[in-house]
PDB file with one MODEL, atoms N, CA, C and O in Angstrom:
MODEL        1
ATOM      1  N   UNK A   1     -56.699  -4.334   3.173  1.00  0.00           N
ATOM      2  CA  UNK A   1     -55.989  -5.318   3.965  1.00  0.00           C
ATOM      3  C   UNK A   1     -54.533  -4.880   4.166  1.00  0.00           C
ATOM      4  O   UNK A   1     -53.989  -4.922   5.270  1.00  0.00           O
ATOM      5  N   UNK A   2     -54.084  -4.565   3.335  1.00  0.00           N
ATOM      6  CA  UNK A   2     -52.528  -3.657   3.099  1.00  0.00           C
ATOM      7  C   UNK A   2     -52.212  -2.465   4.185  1.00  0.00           C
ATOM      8  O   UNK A   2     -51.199  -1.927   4.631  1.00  0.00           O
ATOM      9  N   UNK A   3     -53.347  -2.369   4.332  1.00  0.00           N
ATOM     10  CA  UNK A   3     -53.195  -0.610   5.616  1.00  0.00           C
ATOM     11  C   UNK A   3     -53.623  -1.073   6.810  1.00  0.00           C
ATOM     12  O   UNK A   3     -53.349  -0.459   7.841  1.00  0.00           O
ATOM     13  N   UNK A   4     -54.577  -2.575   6.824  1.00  0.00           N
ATOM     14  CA  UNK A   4     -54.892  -3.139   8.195  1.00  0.00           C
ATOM     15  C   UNK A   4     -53.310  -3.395   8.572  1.00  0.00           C
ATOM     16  O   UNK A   4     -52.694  -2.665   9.349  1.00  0.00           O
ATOM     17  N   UNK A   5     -52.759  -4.505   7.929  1.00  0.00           N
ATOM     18  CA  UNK A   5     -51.449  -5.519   8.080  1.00  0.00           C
ATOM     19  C   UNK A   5     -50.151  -4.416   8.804  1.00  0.00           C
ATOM     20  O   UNK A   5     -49.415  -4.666   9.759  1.00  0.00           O
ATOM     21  N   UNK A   6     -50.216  -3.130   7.933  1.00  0.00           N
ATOM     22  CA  UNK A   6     -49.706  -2.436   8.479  1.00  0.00           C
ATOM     23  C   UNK A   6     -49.649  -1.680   9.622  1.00  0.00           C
ATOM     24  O   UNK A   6     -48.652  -1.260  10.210  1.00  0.00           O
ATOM     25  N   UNK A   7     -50.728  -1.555   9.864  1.00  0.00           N
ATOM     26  CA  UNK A   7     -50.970  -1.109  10.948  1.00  0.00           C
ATOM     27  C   UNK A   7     -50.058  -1.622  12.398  1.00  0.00           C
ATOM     28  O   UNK A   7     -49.428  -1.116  13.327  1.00  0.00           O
ATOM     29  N   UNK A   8     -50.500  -3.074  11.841  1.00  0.00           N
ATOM     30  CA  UNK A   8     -50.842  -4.360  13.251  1.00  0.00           C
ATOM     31  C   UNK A   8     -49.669  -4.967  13.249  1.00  0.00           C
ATOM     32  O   UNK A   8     -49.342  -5.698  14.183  1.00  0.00           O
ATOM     33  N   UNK A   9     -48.736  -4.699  12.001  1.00  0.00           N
ATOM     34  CA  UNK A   9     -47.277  -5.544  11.811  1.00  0.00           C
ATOM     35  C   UNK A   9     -46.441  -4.417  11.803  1.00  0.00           C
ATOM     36  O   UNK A   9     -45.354  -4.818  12.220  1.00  0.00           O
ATOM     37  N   UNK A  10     -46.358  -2.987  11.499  1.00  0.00           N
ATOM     38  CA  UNK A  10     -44.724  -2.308  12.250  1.00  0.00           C
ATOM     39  C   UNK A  10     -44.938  -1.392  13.035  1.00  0.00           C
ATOM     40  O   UNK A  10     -46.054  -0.918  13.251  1.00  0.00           O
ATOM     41  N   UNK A  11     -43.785  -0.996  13.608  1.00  0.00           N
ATOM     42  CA  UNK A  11     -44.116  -0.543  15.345  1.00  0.00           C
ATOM     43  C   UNK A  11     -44.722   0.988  14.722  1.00  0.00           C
ATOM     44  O   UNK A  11     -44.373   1.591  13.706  1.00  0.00           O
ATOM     45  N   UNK A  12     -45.813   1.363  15.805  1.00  0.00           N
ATOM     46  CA  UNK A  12     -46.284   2.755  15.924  1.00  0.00           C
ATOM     47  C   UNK A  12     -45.186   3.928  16.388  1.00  0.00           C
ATOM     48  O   UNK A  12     -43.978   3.720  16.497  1.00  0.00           O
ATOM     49  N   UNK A  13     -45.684   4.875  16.573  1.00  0.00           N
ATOM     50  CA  UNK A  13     -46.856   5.709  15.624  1.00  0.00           C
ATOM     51  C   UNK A  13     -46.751   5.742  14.042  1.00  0.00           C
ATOM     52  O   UNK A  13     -45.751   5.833  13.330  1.00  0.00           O
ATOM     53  N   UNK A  14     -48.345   5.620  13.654  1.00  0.00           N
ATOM     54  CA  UNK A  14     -48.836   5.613  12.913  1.00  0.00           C
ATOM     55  C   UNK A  14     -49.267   6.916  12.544  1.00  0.00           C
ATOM     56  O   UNK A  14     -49.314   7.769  13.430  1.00  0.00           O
ATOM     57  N   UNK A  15     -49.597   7.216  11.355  1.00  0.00           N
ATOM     58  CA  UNK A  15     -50.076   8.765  11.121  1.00  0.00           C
ATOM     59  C   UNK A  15     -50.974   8.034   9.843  1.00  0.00           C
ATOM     60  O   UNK A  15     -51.058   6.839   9.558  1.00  0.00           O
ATOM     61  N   UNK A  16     -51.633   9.275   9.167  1.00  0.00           N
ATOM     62  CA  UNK A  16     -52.549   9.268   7.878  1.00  0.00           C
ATOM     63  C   UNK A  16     -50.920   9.497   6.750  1.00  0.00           C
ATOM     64  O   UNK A  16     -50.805   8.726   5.796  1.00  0.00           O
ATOM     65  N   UNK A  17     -49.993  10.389   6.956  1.00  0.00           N
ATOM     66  CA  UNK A  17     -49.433  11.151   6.304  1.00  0.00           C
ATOM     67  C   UNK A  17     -48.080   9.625   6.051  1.00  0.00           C
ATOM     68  O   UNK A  17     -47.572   9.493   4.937  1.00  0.00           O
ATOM     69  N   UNK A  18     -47.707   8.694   7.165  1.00  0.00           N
ATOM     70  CA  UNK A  18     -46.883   7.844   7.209  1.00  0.00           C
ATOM     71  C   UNK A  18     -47.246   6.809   6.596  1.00  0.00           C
ATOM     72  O   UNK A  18     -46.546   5.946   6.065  1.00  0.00           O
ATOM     73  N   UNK A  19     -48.452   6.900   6.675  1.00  0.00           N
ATOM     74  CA  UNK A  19     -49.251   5.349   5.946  1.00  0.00           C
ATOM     75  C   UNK A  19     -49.368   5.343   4.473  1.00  0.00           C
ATOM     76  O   UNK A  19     -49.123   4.327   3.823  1.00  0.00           O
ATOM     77  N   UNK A  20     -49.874   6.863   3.733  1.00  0.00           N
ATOM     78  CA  UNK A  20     -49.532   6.828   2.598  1.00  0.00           C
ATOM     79  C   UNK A  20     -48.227   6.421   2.262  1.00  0.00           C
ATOM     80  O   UNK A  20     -48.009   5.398   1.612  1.00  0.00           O
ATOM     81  N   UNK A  21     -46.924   7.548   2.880  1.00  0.00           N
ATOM     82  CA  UNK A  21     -45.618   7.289   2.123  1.00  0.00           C
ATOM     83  C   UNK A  21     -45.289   5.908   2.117  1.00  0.00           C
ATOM     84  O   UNK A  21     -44.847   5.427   1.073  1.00  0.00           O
ATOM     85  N   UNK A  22     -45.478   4.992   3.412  1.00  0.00           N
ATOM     86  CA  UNK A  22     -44.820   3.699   3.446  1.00  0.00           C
ATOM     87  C   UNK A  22     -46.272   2.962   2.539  1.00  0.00           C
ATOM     88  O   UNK A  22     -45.738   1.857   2.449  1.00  0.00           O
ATOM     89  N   UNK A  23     -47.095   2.836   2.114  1.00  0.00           N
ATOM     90  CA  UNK A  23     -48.143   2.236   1.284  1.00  0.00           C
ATOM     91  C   UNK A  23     -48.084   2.873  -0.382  1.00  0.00           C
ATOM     92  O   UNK A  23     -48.498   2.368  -1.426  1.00  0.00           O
ATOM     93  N   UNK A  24     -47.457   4.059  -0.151  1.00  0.00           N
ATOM     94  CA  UNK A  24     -47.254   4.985  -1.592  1.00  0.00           C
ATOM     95  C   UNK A  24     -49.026   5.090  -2.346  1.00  0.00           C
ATOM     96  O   UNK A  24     -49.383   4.478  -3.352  1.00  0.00           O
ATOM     97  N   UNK A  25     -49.797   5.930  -1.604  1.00  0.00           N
ATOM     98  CA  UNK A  25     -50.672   6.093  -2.145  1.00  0.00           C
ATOM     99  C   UNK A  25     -51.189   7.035  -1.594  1.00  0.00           C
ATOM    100  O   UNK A  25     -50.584   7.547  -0.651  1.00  0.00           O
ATOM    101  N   UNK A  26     -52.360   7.515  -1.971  1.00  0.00           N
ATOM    102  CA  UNK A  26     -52.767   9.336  -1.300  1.00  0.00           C
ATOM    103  C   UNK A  26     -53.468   9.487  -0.009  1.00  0.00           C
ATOM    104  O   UNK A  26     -54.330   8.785   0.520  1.00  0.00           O
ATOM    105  N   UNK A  27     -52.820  10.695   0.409  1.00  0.00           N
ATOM    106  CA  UNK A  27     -53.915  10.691   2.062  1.00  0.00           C
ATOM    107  C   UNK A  27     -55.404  10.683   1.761  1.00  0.00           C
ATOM    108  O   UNK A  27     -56.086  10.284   2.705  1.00  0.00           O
ATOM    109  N   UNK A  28     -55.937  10.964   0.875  1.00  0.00           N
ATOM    110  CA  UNK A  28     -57.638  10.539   1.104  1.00  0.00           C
ATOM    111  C   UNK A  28     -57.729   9.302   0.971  1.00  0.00           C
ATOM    112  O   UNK A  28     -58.559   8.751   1.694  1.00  0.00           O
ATOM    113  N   UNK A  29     -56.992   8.518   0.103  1.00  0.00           N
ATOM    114  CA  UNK A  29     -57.096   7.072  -0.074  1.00  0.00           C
ATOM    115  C   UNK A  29     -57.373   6.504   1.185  1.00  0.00           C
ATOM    116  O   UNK A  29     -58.438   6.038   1.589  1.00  0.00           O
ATOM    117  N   UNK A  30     -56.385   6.589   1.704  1.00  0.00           N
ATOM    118  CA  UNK A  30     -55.503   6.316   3.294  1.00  0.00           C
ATOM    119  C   UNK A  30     -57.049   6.986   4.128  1.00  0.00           C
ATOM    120  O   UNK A  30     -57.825   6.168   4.622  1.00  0.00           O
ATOM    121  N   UNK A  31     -57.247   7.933   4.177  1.00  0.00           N
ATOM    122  CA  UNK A  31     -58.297   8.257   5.051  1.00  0.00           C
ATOM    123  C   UNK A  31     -59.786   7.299   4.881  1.00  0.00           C
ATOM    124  O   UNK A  31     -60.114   6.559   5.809  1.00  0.00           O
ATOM    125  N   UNK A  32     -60.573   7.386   3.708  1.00  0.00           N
ATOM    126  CA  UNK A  32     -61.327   6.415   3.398  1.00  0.00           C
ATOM    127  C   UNK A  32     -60.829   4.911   4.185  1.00  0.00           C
ATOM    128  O   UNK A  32     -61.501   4.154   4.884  1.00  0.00           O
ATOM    129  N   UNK A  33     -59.655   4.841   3.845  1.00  0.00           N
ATOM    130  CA  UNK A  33     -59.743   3.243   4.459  1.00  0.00           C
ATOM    131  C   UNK A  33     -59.938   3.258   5.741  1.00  0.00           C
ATOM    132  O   UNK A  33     -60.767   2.506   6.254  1.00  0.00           O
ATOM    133  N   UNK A  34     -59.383   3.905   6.277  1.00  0.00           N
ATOM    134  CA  UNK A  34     -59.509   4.660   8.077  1.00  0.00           C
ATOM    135  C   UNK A  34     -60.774   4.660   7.831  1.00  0.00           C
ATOM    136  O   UNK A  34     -61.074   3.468   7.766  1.00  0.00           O
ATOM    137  N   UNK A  35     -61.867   5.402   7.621  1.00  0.00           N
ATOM    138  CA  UNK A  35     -63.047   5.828   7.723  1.00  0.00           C
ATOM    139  C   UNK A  35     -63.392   3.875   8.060  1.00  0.00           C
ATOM    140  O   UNK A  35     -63.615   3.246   9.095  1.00  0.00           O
ATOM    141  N   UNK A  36     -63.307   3.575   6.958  1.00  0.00           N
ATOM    142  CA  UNK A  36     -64.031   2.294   7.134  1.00  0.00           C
ATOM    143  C   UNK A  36     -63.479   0.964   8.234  1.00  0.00           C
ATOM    144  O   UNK A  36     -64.266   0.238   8.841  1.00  0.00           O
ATOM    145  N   UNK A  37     -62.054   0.862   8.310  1.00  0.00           N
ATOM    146  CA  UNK A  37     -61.794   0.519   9.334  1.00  0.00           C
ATOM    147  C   UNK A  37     -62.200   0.736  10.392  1.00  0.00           C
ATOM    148  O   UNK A  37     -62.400  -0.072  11.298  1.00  0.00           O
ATOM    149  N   UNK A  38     -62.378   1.969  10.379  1.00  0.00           N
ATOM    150  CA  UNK A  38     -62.714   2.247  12.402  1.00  0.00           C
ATOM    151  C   UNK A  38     -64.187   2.180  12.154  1.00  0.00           C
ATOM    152  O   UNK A  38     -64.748   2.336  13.239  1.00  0.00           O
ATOM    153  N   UNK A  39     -64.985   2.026  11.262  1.00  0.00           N
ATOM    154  CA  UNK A  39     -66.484   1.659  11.078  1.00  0.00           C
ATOM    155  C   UNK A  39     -66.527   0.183  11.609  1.00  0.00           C
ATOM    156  O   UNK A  39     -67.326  -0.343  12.384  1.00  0.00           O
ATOM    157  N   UNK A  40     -65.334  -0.373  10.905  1.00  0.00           N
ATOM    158  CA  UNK A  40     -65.400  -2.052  11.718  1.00  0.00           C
ATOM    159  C   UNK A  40     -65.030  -1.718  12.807  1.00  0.00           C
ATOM    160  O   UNK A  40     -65.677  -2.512  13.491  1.00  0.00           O
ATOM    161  N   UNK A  41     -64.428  -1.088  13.547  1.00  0.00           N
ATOM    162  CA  UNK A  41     -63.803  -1.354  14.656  1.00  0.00           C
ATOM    163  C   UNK A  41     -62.564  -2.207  14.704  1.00  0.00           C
ATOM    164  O   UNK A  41     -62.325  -3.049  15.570  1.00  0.00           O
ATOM    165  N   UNK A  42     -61.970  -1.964  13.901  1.00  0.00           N
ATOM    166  CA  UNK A  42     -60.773  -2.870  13.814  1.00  0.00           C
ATOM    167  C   UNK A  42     -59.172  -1.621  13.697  1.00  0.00           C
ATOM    168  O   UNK A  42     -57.992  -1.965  13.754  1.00  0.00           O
ATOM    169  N   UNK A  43     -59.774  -0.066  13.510  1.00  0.00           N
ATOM    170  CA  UNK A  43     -58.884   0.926  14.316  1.00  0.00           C
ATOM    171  C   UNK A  43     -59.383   1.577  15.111  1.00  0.00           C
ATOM    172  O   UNK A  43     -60.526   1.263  15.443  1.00  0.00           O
ATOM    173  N   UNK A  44     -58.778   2.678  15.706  1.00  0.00           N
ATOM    174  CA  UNK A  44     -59.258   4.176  16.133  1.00  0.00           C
ATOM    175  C   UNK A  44     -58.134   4.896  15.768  1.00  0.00           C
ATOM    176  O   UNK A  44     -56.950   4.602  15.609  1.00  0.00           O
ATOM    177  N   UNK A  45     -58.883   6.059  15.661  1.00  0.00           N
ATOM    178  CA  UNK A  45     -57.403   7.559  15.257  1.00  0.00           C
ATOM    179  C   UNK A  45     -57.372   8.384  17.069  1.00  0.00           C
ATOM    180  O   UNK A  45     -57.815   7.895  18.108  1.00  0.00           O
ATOM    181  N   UNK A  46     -56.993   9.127  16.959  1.00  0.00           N
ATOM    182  CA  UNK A  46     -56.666   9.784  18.667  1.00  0.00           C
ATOM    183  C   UNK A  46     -55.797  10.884  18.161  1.00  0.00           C
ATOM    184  O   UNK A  46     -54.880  10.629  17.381  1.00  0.00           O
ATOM    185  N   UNK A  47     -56.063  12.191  18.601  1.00  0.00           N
ATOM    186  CA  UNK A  47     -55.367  12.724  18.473  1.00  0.00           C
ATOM    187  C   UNK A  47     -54.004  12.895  19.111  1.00  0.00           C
ATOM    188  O   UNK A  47     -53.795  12.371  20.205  1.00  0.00           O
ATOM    189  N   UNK A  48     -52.905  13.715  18.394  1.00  0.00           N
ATOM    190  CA  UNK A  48     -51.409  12.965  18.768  1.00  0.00           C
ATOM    191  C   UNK A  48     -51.567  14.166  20.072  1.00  0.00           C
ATOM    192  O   UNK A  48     -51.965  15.314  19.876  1.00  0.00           O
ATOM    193  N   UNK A  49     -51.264  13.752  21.073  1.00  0.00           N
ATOM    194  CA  UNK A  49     -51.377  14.687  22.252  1.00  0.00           C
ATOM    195  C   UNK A  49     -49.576  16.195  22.522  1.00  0.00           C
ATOM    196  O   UNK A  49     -49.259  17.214  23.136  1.00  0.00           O
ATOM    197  N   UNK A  50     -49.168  15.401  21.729  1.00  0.00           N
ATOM    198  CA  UNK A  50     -47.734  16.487  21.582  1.00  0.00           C
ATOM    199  C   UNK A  50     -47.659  17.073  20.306  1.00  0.00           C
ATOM    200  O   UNK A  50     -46.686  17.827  20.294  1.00  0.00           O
ATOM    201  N   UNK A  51     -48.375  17.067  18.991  1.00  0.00           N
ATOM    202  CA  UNK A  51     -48.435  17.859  18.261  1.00  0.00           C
ATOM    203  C   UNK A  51     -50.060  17.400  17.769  1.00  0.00           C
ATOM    204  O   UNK A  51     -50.263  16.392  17.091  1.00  0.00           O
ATOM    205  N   UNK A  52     -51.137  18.310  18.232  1.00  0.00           N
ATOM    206  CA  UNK A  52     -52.408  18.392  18.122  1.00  0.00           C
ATOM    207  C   UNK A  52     -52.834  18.230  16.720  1.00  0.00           C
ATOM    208  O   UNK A  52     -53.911  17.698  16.450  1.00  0.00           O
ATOM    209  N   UNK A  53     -51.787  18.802  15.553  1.00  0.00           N
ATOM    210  CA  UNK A  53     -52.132  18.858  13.811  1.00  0.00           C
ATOM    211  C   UNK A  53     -52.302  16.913  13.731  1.00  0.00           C
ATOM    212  O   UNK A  53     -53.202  16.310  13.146  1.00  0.00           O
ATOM    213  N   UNK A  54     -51.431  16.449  14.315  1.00  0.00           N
ATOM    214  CA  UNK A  54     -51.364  14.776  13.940  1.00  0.00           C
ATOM    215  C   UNK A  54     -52.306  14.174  14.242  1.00  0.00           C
ATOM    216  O   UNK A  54     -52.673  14.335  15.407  1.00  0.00           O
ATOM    217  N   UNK A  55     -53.054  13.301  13.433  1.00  0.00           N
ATOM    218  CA  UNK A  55     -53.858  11.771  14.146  1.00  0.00           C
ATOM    219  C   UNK A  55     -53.083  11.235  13.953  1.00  0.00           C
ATOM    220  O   UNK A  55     -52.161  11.468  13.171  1.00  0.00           O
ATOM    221  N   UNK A  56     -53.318  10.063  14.860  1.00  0.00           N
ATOM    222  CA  UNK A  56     -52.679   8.644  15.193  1.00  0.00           C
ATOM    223  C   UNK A  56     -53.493   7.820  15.200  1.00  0.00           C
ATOM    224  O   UNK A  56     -54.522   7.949  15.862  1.00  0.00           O
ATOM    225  N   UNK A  57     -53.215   6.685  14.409  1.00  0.00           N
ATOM    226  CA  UNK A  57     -53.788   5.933  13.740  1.00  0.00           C
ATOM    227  C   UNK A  57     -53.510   4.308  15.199  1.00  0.00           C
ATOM    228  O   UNK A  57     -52.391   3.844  15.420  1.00  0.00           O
ATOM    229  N   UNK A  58     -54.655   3.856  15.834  1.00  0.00           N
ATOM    230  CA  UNK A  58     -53.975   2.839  16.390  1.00  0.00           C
ATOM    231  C   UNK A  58     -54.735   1.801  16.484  1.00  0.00           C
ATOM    232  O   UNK A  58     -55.867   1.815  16.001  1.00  0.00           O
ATOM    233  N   UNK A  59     -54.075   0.392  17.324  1.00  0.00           N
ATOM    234  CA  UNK A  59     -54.997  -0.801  16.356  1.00  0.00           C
ATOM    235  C   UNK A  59     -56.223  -1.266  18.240  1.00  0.00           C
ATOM    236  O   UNK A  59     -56.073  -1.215  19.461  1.00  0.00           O
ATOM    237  N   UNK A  60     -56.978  -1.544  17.525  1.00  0.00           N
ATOM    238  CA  UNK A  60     -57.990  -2.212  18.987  1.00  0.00           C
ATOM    239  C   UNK A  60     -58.371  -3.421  18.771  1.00  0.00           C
ATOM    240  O   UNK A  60     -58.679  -3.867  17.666  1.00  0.00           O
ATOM    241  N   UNK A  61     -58.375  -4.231  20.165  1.00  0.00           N
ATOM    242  CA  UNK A  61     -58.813  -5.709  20.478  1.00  0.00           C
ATOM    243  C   UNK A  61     -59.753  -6.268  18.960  1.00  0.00           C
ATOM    244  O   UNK A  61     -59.305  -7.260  18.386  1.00  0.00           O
ATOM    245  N   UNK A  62     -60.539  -5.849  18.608  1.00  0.00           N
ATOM    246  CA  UNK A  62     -61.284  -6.524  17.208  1.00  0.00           C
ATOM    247  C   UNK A  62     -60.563  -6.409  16.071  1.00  0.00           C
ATOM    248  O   UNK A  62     -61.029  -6.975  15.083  1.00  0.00           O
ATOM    249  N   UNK A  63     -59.537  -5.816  15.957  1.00  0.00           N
ATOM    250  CA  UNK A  63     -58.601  -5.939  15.073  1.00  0.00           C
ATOM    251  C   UNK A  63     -57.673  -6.256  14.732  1.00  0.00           C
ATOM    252  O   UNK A  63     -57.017  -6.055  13.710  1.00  0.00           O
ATOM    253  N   UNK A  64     -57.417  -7.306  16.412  1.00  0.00           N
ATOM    254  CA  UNK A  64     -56.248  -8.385  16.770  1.00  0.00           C
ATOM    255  C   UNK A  64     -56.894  -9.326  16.578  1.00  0.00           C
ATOM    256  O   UNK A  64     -56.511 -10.361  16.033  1.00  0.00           O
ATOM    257  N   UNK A  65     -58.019  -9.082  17.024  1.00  0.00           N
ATOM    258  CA  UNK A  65     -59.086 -10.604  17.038  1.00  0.00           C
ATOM    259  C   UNK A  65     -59.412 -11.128  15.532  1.00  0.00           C
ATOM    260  O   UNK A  65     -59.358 -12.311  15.193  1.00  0.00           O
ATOM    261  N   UNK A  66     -59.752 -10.059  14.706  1.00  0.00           N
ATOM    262  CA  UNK A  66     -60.098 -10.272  13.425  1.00  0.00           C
ATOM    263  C   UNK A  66     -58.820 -11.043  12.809  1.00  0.00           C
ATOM    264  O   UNK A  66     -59.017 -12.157  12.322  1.00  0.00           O
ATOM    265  N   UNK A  67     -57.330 -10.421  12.810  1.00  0.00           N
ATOM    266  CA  UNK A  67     -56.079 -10.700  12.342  1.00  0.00           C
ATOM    267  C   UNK A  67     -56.166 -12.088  12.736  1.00  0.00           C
ATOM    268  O   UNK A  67     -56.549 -13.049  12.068  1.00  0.00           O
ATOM    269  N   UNK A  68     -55.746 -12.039  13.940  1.00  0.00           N
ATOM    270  CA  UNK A  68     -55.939 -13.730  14.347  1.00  0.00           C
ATOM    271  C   UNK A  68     -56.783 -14.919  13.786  1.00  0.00           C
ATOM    272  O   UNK A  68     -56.375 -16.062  13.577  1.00  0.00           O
ATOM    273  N   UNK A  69     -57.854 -14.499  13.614  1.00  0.00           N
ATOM    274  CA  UNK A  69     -58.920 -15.147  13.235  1.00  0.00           C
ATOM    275  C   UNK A  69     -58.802 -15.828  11.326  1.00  0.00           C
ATOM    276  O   UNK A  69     -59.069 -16.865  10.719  1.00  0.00           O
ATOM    277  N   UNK A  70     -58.170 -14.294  10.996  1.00  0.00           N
ATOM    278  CA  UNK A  70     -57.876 -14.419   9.153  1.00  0.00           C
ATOM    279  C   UNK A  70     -56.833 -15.611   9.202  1.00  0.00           C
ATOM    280  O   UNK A  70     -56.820 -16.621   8.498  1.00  0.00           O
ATOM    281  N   UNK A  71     -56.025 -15.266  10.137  1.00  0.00           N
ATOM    282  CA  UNK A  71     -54.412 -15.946   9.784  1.00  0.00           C
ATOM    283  C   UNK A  71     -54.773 -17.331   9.756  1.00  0.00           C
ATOM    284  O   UNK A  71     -54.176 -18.033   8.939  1.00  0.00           O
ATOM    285  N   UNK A  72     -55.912 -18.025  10.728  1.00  0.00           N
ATOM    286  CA  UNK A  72     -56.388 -19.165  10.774  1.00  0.00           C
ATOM    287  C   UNK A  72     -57.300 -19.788   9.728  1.00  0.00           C
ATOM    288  O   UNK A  72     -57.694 -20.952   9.656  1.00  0.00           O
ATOM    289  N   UNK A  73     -57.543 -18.767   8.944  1.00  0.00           N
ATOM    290  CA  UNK A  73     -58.083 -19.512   7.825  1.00  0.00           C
ATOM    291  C   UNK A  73     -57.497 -19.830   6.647  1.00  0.00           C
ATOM    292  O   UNK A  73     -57.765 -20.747   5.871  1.00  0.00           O
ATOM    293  N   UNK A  74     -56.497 -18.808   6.575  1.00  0.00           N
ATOM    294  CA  UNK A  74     -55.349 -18.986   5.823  1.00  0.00           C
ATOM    295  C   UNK A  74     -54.375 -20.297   5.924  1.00  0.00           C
ATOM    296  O   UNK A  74     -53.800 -21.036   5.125  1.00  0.00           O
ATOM    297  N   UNK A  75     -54.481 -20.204   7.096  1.00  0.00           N
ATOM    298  CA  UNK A  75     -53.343 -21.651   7.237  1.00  0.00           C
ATOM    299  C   UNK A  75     -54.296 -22.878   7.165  1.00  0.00           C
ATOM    300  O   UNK A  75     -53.858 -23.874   6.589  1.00  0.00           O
ATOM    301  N   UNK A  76     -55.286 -22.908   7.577  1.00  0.00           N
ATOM    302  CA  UNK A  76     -56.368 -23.966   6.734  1.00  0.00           C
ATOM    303  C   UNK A  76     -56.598 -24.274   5.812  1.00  0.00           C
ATOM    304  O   UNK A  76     -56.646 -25.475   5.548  1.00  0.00           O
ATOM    305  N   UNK A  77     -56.927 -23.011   4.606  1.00  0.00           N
ATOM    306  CA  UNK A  77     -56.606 -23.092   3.241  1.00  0.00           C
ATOM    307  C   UNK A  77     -55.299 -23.613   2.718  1.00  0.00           C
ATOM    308  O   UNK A  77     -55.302 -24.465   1.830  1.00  0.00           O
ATOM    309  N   UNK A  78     -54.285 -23.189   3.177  1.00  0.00           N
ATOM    310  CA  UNK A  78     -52.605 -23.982   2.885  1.00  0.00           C
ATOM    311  C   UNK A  78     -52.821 -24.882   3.137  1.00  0.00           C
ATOM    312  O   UNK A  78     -53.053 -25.525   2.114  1.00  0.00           O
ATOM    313  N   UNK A  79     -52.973 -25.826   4.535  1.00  0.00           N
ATOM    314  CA  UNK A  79     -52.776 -27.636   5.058  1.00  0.00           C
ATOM    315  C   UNK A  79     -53.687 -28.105   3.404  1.00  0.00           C
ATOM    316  O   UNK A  79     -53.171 -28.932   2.651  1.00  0.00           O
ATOM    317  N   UNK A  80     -54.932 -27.487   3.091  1.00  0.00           N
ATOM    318  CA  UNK A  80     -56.020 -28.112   2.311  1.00  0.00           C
ATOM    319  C   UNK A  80     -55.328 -28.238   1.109  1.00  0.00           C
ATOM    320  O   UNK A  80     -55.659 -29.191   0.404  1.00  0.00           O
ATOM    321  N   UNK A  81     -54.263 -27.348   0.626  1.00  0.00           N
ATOM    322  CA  UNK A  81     -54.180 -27.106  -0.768  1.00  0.00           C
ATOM    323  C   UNK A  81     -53.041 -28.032  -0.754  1.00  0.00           C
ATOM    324  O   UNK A  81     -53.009 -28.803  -1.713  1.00  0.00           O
ATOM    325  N   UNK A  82     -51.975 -28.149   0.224  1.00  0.00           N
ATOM    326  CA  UNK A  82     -50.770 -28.917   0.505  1.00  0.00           C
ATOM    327  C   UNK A  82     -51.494 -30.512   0.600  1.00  0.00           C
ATOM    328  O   UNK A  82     -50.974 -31.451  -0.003  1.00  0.00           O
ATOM    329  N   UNK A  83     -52.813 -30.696   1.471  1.00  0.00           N
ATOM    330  CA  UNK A  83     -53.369 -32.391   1.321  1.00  0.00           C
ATOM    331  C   UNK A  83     -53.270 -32.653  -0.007  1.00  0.00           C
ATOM    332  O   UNK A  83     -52.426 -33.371  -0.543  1.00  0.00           O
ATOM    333  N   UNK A  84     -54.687 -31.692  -0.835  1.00  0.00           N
ATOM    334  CA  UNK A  84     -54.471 -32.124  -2.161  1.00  0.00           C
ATOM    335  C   UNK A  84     -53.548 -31.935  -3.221  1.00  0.00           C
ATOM    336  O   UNK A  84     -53.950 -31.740  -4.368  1.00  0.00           O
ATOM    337  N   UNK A  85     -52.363 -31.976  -2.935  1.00  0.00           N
ATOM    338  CA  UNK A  85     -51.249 -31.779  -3.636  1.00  0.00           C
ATOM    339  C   UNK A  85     -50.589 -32.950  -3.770  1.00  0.00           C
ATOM    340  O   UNK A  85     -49.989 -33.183  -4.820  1.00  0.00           O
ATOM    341  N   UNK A  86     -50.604 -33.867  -2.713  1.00  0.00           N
ATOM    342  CA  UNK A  86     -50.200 -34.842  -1.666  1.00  0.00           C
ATOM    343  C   UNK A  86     -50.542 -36.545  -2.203  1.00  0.00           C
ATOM    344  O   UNK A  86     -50.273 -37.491  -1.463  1.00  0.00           O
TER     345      UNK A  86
ENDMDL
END
């Protein structure tokens, strides 16, 4: 969720190599999660067209949709926990 959020919350480009340093954890880590993300469909990688060594990591419609969708349950869960507080 940490490498989705990121993704979708600071400005691109994105890399495998940027996502570790700003997440502080290893590029296979970072790749696995990629692997499985873009299995959901919630990234794609592309290669960087001005230096060919880079992927670029970027976000697609089901992975705005998904975000959107979380944030709304989240704030459902809050109103619920704030009623019974109440």
């Amino acid at each position: 969720m940490a490498l989705l959020l990121t993704v979708y919350m600071t400005d691109p480009p994105h890399t495998v190599r940027g996502l570790a340093q700003h997440l502080n954890v290893s590029k296979p880590a970072i790749t696995r999660a990629l692997d499985r993300l873009g299995r959901l469909g919630y990234i794609r990688r592309k290669v960087d067209q001005t230096d060919r060594r880079n992927v670029l990591v970027q976000r697609t419609v089901k992975g705005s949709v998904y975000l959107t969708e979380f944030a709304e349950v989240v704030r459902r869960a809050m109103r619920q926990v704030e009623e019974a507080g109440s």
